[in-house]
C-alpha positions as CSV (number, residue, x, y, z in Angstrom):
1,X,25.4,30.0,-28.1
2,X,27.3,32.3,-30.6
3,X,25.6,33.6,-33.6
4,X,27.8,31.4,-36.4
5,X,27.0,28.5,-34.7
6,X,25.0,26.1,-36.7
7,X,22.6,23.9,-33.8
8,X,21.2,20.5,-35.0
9,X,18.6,18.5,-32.0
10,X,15.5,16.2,-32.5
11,X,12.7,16.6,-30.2
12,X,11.4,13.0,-31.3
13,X,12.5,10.4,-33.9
14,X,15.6,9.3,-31.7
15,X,15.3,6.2,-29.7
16,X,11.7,5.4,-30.7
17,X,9.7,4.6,-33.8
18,X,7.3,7.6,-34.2
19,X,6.4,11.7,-33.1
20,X,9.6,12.7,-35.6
21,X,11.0,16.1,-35.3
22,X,14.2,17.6,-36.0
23,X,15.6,21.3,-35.7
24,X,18.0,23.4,-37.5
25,X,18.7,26.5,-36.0
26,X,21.7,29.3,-37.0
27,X,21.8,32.4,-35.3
28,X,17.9,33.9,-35.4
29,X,16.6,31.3,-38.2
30,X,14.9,28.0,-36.8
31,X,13.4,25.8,-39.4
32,X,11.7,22.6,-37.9
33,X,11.4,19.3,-40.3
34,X,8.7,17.1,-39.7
35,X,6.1,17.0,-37.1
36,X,4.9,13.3,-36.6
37,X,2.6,11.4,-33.9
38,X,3.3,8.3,-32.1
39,X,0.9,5.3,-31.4
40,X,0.2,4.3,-27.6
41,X,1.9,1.6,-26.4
42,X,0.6,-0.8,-23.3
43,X,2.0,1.5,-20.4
44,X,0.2,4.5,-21.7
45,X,-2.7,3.5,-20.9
46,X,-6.0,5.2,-22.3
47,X,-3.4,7.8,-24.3
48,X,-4.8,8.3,-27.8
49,X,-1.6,10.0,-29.7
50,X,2.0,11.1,-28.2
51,X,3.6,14.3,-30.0
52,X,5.8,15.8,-28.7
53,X,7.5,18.6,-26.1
54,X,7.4,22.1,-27.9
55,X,9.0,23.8,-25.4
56,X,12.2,24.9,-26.8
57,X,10.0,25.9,-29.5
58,X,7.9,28.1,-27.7
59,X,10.5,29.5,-26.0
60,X,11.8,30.9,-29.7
61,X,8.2,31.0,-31.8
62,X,9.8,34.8,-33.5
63,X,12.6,32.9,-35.0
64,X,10.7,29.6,-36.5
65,X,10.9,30.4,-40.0
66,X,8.9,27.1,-41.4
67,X,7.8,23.9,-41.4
68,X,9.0,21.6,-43.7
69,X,7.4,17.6,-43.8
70,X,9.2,15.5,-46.1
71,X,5.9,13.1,-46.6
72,X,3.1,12.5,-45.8
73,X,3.2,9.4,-43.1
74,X,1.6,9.6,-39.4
75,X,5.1,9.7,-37.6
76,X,5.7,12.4,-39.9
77,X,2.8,14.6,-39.9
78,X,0.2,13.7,-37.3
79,X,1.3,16.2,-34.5
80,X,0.8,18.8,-36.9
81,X,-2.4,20.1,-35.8
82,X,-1.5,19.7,-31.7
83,X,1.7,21.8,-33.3
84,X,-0.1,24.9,-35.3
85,X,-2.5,24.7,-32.6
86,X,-0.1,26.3,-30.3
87,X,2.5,27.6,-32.5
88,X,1.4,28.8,-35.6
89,X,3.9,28.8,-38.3
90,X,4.1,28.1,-42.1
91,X,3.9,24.5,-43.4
92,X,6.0,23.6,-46.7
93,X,5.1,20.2,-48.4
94,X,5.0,18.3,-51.8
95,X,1.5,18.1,-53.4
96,X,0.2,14.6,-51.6
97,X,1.6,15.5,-48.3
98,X,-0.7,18.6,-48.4
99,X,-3.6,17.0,-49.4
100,X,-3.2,14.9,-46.3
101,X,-2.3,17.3,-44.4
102,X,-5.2,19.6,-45.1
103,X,-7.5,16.2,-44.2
104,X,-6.3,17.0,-40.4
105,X,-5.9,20.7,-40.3
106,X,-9.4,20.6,-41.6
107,X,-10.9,18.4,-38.8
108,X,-9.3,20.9,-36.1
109,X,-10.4,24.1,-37.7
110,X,-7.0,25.2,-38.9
111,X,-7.2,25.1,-42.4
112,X,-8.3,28.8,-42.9
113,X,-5.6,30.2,-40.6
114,X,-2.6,27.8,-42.0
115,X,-0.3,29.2,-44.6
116,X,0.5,26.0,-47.0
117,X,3.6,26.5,-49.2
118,X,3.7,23.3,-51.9
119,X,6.7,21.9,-52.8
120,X,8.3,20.1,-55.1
121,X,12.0,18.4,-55.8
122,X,13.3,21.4,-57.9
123,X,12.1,24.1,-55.4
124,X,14.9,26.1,-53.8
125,X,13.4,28.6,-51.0
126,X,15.2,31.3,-48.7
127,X,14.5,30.7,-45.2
128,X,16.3,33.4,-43.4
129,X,19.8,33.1,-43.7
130,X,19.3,29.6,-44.8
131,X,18.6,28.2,-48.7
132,X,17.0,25.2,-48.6
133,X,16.6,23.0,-51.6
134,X,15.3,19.1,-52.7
135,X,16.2,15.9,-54.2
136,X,13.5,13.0,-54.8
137,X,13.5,9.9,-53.1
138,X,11.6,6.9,-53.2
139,X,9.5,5.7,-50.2
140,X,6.1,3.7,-49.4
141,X,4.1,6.5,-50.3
142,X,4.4,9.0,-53.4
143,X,6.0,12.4,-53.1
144,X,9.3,12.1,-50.8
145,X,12.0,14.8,-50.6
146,X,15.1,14.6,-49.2
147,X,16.6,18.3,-48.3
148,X,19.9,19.9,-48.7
149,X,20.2,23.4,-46.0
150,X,22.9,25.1,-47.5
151,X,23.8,27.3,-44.7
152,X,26.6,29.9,-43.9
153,X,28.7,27.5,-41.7
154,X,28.4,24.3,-44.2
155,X,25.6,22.1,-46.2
156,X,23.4,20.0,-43.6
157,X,21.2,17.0,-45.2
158,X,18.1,15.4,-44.1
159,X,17.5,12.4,-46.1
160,X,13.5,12.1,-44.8
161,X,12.4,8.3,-45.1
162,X,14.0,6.7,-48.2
163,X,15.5,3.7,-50.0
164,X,16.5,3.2,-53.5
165,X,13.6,1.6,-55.5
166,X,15.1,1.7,-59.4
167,X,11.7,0.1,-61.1
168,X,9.5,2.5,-59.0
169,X,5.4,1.9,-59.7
170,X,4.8,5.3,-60.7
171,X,8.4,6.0,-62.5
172,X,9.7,8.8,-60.3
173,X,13.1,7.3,-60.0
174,X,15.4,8.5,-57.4
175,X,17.1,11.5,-57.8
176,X,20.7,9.7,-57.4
177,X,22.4,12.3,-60.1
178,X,21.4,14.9,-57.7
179,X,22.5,13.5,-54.5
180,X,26.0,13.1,-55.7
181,X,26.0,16.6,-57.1
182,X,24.9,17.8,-53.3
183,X,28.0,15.6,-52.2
184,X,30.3,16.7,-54.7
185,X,30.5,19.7,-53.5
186,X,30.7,19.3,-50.1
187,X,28.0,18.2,-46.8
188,X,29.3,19.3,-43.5
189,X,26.6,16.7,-41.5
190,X,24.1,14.0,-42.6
191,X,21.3,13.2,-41.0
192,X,19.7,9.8,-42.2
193,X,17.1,7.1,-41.0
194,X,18.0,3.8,-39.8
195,X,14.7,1.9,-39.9
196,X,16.6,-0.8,-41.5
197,X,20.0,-0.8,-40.6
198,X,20.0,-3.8,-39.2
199,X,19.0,-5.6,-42.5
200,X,21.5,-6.4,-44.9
201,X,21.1,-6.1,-48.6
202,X,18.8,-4.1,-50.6
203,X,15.1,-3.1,-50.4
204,X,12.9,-5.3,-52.6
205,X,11.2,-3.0,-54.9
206,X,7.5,-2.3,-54.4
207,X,6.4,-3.1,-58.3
208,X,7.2,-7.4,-57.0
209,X,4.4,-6.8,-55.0
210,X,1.9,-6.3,-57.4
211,X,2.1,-9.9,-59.2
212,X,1.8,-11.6,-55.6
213,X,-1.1,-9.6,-55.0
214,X,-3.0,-10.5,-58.1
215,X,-1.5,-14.1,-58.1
216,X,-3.8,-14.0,-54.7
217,X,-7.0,-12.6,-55.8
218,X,-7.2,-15.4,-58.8
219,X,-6.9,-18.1,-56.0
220,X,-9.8,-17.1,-53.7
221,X,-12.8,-18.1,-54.7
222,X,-14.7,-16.6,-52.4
223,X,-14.5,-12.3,-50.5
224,X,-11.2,-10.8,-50.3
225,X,-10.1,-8.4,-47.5
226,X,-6.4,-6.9,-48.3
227,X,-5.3,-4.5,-45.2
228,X,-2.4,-2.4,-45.6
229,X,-1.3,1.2,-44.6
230,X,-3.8,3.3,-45.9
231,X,-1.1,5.9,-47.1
232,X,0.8,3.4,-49.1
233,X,-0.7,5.0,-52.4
234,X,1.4,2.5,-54.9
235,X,-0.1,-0.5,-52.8
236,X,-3.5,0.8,-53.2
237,X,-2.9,1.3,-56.7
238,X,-2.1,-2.6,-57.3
239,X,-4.9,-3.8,-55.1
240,X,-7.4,-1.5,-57.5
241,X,-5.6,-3.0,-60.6
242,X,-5.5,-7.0,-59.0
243,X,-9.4,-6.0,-58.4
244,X,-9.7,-4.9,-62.2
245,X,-8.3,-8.0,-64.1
246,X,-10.5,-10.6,-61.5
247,X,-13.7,-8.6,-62.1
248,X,-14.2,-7.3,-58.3
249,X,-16.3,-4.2,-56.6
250,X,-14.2,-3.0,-54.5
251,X,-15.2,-1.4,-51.0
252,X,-13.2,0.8,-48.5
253,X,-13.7,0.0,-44.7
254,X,-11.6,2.5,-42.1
255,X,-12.0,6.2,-42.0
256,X,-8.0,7.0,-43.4
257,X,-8.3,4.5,-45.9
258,X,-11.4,6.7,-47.6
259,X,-9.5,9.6,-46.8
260,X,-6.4,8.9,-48.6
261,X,-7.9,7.1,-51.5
262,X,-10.4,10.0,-52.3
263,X,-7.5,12.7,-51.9
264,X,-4.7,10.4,-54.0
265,X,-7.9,10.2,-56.5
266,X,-8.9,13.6,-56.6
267,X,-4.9,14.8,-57.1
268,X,-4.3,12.2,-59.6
269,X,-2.1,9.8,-57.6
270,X,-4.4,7.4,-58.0
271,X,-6.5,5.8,-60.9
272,X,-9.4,3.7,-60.0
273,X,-12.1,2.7,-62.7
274,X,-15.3,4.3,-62.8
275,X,-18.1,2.3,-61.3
276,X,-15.6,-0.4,-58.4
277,X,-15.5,1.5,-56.1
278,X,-18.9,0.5,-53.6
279,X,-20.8,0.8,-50.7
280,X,-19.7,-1.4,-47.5
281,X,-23.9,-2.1,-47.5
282,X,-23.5,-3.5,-51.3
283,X,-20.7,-6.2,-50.0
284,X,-23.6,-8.7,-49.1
285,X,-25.4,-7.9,-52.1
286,X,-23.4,-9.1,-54.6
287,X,-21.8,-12.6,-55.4
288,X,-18.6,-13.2,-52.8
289,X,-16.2,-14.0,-55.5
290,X,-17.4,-10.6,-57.1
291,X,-15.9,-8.7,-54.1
292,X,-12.7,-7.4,-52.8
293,X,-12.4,-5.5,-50.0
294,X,-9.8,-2.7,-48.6
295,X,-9.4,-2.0,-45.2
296,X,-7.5,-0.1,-42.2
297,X,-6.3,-2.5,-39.0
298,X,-2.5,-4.0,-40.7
299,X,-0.6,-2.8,-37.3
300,X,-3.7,-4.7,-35.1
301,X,-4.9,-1.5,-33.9
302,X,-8.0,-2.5,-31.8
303,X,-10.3,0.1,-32.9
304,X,-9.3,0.1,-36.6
305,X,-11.1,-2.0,-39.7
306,X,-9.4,-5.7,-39.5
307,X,-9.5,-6.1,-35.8
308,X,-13.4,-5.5,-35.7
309,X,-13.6,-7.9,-38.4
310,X,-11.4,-10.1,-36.5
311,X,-13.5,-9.5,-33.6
312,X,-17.0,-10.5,-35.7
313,X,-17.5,-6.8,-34.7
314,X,-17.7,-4.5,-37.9
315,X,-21.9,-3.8,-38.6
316,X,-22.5,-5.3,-41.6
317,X,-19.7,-6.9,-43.2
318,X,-18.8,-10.4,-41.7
319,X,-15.6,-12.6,-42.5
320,X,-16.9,-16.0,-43.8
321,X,-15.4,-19.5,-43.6
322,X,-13.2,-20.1,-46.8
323,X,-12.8,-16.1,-47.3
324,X,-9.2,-15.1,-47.9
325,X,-7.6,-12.4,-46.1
326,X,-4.3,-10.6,-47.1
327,X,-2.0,-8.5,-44.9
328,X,-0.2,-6.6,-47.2
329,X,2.1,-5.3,-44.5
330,X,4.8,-5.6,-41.9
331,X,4.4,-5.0,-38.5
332,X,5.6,-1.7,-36.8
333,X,8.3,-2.7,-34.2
334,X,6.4,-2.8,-31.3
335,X,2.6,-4.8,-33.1
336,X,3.7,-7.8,-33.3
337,X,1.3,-9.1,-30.6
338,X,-1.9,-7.2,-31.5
339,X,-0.8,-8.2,-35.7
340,X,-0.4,-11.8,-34.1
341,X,-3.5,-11.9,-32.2
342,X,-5.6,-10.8,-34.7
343,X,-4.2,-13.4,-37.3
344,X,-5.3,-15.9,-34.7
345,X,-9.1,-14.8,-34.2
346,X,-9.1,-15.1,-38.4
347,X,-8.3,-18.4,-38.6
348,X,-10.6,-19.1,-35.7
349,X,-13.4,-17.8,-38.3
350,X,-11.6,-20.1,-40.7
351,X,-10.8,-17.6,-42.8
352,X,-7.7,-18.8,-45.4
353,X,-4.8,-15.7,-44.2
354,X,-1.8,-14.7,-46.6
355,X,0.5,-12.2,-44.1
356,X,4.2,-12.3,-43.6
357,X,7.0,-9.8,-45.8
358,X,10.0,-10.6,-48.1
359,X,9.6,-14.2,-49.7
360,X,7.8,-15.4,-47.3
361,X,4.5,-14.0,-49.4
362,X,5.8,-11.4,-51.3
363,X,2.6,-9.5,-50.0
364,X,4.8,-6.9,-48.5
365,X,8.3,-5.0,-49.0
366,X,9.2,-2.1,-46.7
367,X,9.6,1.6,-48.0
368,X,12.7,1.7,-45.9
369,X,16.4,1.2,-46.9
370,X,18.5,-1.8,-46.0
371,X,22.3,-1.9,-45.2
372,X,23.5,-1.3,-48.6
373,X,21.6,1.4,-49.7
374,X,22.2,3.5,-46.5
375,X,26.1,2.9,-47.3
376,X,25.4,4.0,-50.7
377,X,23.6,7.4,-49.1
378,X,26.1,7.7,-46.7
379,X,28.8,7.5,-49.9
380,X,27.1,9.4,-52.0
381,X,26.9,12.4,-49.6
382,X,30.5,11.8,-47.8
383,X,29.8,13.7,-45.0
384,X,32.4,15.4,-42.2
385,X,29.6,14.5,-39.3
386,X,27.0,12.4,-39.3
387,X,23.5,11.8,-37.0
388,X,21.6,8.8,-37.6
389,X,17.6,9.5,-36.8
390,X,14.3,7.7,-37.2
391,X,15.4,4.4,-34.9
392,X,15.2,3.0,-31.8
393,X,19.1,2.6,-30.4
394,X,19.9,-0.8,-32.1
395,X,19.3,0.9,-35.2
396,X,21.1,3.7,-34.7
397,X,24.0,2.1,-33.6
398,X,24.1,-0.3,-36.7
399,X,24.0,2.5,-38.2
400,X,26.6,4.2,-36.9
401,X,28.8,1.2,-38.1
402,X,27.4,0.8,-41.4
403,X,29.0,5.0,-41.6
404,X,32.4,4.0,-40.1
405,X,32.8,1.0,-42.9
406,X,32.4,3.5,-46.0
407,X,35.0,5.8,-44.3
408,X,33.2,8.2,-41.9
409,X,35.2,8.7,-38.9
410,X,34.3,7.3,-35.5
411,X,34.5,10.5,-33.9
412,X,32.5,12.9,-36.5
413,X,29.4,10.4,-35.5
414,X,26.9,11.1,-33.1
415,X,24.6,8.9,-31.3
416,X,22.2,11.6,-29.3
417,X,18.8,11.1,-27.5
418,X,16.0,13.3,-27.8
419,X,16.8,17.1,-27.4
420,X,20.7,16.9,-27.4
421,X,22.0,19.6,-29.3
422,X,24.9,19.4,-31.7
423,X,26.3,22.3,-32.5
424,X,28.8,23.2,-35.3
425,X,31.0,26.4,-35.3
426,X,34.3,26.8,-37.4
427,X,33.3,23.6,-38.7
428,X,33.6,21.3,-35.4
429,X,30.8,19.8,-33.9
430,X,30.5,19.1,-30.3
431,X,27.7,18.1,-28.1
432,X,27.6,19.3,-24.9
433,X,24.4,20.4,-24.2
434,X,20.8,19.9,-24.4
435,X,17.1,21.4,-24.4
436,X,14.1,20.7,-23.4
437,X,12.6,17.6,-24.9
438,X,10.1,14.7,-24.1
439,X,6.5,13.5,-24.7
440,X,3.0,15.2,-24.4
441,X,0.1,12.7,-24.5
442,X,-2.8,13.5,-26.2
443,X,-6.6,11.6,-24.5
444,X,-9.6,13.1,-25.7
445,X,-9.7,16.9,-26.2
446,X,-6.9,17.0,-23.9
447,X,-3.6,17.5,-25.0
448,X,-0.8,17.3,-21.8
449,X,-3.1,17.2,-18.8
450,X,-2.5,13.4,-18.5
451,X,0.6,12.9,-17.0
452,X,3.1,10.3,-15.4
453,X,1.0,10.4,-12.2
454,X,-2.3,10.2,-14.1
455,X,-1.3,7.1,-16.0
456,X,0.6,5.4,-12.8
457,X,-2.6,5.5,-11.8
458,X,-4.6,4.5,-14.3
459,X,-1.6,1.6,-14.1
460,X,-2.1,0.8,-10.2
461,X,-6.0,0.7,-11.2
462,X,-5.9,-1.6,-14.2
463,X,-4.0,-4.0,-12.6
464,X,-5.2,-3.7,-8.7
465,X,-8.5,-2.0,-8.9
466,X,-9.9,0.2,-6.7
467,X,-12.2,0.8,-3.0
468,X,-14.1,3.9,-2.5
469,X,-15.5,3.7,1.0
470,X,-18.2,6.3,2.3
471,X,-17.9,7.9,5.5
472,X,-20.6,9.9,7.3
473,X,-19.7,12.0,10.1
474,X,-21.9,14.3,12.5
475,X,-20.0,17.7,11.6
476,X,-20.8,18.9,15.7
477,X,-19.5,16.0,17.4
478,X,-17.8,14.2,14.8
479,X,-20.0,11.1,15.4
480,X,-20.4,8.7,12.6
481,X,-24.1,8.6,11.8
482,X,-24.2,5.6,9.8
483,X,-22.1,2.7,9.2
484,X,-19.3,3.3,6.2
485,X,-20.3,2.1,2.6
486,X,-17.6,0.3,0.8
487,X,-17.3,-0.6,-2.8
488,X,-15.2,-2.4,-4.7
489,X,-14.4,-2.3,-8.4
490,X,-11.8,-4.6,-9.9
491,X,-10.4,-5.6,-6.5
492,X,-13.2,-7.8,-5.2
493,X,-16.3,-8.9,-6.1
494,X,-18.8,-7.7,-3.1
495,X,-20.4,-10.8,-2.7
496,X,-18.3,-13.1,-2.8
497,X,-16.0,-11.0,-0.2
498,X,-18.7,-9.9,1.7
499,X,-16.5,-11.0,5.3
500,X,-13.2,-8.8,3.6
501,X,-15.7,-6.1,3.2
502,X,-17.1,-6.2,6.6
503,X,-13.7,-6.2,7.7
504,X,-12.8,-3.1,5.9
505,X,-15.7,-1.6,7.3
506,X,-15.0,-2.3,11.2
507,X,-11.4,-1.0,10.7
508,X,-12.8,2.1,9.2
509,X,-15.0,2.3,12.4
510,X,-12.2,1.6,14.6
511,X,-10.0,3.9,12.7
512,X,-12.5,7.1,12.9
513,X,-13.6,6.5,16.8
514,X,-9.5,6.5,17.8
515,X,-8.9,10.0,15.2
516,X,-11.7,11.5,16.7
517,X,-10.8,11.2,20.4
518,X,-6.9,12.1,19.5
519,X,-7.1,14.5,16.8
520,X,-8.3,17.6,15.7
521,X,-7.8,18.1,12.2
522,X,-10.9,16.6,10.2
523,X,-8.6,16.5,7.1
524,X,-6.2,14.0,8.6
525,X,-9.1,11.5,8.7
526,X,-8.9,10.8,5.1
527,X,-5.1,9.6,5.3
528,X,-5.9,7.7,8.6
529,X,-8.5,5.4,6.6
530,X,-6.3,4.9,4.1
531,X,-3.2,4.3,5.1
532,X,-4.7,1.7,7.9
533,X,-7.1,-0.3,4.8
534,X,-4.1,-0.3,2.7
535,X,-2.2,-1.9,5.4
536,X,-4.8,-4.7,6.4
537,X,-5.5,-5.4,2.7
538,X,-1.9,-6.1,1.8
539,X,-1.4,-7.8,4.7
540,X,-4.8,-10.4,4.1
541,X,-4.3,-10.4,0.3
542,X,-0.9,-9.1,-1.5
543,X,-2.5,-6.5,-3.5
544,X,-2.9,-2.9,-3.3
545,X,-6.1,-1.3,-4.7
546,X,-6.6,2.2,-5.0
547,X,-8.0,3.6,-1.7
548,X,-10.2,6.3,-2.4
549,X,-12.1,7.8,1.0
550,X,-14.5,10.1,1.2
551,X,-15.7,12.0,4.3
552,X,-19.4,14.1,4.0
553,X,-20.5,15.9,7.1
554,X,-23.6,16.6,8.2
């Protein structure tokens, strides 16, 4: 790669919802937007985050010149500490992104050793041989930036997640003046989510929320639990003021829900009158149609808030027959069943539900533009190339058309997966190549020891289960000394199988008597055992458990 050539790649964003990062590299300057996590799905089994590969990254840690997050949502900043962890580098953000941010460096120790830089939509910083500057955008949580890299080949754009909300709750209007200005004079490549691109029209704003909300909370006459995302600040906001004007306490259930609200409170983002906020223990204590209750759980996450109520799991706080239960939220591509199930186990408690987005409720509008505001970004900008990010392909591709109706060429557009690299030098872009990109998977304290063998076999276990079978061998003569031990977990239950056990156990016999009068290697007993059980039990029962042998000699 030559020095003047500009070099644009994602390592996660593209083709997925979640774990967004994107590069911008010219000659020794690397500046890395965004740093997101991504939720497990069902063939990740036991997998607690996905972030994603740093390789290329680590490769060139002495040219990263910063971090900058655009907000201050999961996908966008929850691989942050897995990031600094290994690569340390400095993290630029807007004042609530921070805050948030400082909630998880916090938790892994990092805080101390982080360099924080806050930002704001007028702030213009060198970076290197790049000058990077802002413009305000609106989004489901306060403090979005979009940013303009003016560098020597041309003016790149990252729109971070946006849409165009003119009657915004907390009347910072989008910064439209500005984003023509940036166009005016001139962007060499666009990059710009596509949540919504398959969605025509315009993004609902989020102040016609608000009246459905409190329209709601006069109608129940008994608890309320509202779940939403617990970063959606302006949500939050009317859910405190539907709670004011119908005389409710309001309590907080789900660990990032009390996180958010105490550091949107603390940094002023948030207004809540002294003396509603209470206890989760005071819920039972006062009158039901006195109470209101906010929670975590809107994407049916199994361990979070509204699924352990769902569940008649969460110590304490119960949901009641005749309650009413809002989900003020629309499910992530990819929830719909766990959001569905839970819904179901509600009305099973015969709880009265209120979920759905658009007109359906009006409980919910998403943060993310539709068709005609993308076209009006992609206008407003008029770029020579264009990437569309943050979307699975579908949305991408719509995308791609929704550029080619406003006048983009075909050509200048590029669809590109995870680590391709697009570079730009004497202002034409090709991609041709591509680095090193894919997923880590974080499970406990570990972050990349489980891997594509470790869940195909957490996989082949979940679904076939498992025998371990004992063997005990004379280590002189090679004699067994007593008869093999087999158990079963998730394959069979032992007594109900006790003839398929006894089976097992002959062949094992069998099996060890012919290896040790024809071979001479002890370790080749292990495979022998194995490969003969797996044999007979597929051949008696169409299944294939997870053989696990062990030999101990005496």
């Amino acid at each position: 790669m030559a020095d003047n050539t500009l070099s644009v790649f994602a390592l996660g964003g593209i083709n997925e919802i979640g774990k967004n990062m994107y590069v911008l590299q010219y000659a020794d300057d690397i500046i890395v937007i965004d740093c997101g996590s991504k939720f497990p799905d069902e063939s990740t089994l036991g997998v607690d985050l996905i972030i994603q590969d740093i390789s290329y990254l680590q490769e060139n840690r002495e040219k990263i010149r910063a971090l900058i997050v655009t907000h201050g949502h999961e996908d966008h900043i929850g691989g942050i500490p897995y990031l600094l962890k290994r690569l340390p580098m400095p993290v630029y953000a807007t004042r609530l992104t921070l805050g948030l941010i400082q909630i998880k460096l916090k938790e892994h120790g990092l805080l101390r050793s982080t360099e924080l830089v806050q930002l704001n939509a007028d702030s213009d910083i060198e970076l290197g041989t790049i000058n990077t500057t802002f413009f305000k955008v609106n989004h489901s949580i306060p403090d979005c930036l979009g940013i303009a890299f003016q560098t020597p080949v041309g003016t790149v754009v990252h729109t971070g997640d946006f849409k165009f909300d003119l009657t915004p709750m907390n009347d910072e209007y989008p910064d439209i003046h500005k984003m023509a200005e940036i166009g005016k004079k001139g962007v060499l490549l666009l990059l710009s989510e596509s949540t919504n691109a398959e969605r025509p029209g315009f993004t609902q704003s989020e102040r016609v929320v608000g009246d459905h909300i409190e329209d709601a909370f006069r109608k129940a006459d008994q608890k309320i639990f509202i779940s939403t995302f617990a970063s959606n600040v302006h949500r939050v906001q009317q859910v405190v003021d539907a709670a004011q004007k119908t005389n409710r306490k309001l309590a907080l259930l789900g660990r990032s829900m009390v996180n958010v609200v105490s550091v949107a409170e603390e940094l002023g983002y948030l207004t809540i009158p002294e003396g509603m906020l209470i206890e989760a223990q005071e819920i039972n204590r006062l009158a039901p149609e006195r109470v209101a209750i906010l929670c975590t759980g809107s994407q049916g996450e199994p361990m979070a808030a509204l699924s352990r109520l769902a569940s008649s799991a969460f110590r304490g706080v119960s949901v009641l027959p005749g309650d009413t239960i809002i989900v003020a939220a629309g499910p992530i591509p990819g929830n719909e069943k766990d959001v569905a199930r839970i819904i179901d186990n509600l009305y099973r408690l015969g709880a009265k539900v209120v979920y759905g987005s658009g007109q359906t409720t009006g409980m919910h509008v998403s943060g993310h533009a539709h068709q005609e505001e993308l076209k009006l970004m992609l206008t407003l900008m008029k770029p020579t190339y264009f990437i569309p990010i943050h979307g699975e392909y579908r949305m991408l591709y719509m995308h791609k058309l929704l550029a080619e109706s406003v006048g983009v060429d075909s050509d200048n557009i590029f669809i590109i997966n995870n680590g391709d690299v697009v570079d730009i030098q004497q202002a034409v872009a090709r991609q041709t190549r591509s680095v090193e990109a894919g997923e880590v998977f974080v499970d406990g304290l570990g972050i990349g020891d489980v891997g594509k063998i470790v869940l195909r076999d957490r996989k082949l276990l979940s679904e076939e289960g498992m025998l371990v079978i004992m063997v005990t061998l004379n280590k002189s003569n090679r004699q067994l000394i007593t008869d093999p031990d087999t158990i079963s977990r998730g394959f069979v239950f032992d007594p109900d199988s006790a003839d398929l056990i006894n089976e097992v156990n002959q062949l094992v016999m069998t099996t060890a008597a012919e290896w040790r009068d024809t071979e001479a290697n002890s370790r080749n007993l292990k495979r022998k055992i194995k490969n003969a059980v797996e044999k007979m039990l597929y051949a008696r029962t169409k299944r294939r458990p997870m053989i696990l042998p062990f030999i101990i000699q005496i």
